[in-house]
N, C-alpha and C positions, 0 to 999 in steps of 0.2 A: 504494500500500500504506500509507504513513505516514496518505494521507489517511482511508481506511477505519479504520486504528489508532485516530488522532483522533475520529472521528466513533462509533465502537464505547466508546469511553472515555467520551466525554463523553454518551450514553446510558446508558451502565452509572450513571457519577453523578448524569445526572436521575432516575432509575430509585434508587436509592438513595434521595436527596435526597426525593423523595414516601415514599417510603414512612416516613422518618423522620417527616418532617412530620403524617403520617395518623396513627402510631404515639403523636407528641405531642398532638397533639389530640384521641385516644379515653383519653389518661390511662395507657397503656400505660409508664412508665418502661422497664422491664427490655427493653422491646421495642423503643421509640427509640434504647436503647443497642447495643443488636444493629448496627442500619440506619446507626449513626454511626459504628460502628467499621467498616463495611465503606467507606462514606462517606469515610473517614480513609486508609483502603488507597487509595483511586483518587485519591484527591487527592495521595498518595504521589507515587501512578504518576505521573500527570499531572506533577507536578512535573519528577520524572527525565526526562521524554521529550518537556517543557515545551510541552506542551499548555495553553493558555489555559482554566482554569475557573471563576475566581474568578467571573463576573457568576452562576454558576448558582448559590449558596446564597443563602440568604433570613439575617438578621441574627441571627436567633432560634438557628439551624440554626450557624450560626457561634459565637455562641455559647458554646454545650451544646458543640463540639467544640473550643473554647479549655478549658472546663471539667475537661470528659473528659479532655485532655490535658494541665491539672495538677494533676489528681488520680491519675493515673499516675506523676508526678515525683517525688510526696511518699514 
């Protein structure tokens, strides 16, 4: 079960993860930020249930959700 957990997570955040990525390179802003805030939730998860994720974001993608999350703080 933990294993399917795992394996459902870390698709939910490839599956994220592209779609932000598509969203940034068609120019879309308001829509990359959509894909990153969901992005943000399974990285959450993953954290609390410490699920290894970190290899799956690209640096760009990392980023925009350093950003995103201090522009929230302010």
């Amino acid at each position: 079960m933990t294993g399917h957990f795992a394996a459902e997570l870390r698709r939910g955040l490839t599956d994220a993860h592209a779609a932000t990525v598509t969203a940034m390179a068609a120019g879309h802003p308001y829509e990359a930020y959509l894909h990153r805030a969901r992005l943000a939730e399974l990285l959450e998860l993953a954290e609390r249930h410490e699920v290894d994720a970190g290899d799956l974001l690209l640096p760009e993608v990392r980023t925009a959700l350093a950003e995103d999350r201090a522009a929230l703080e302010q």
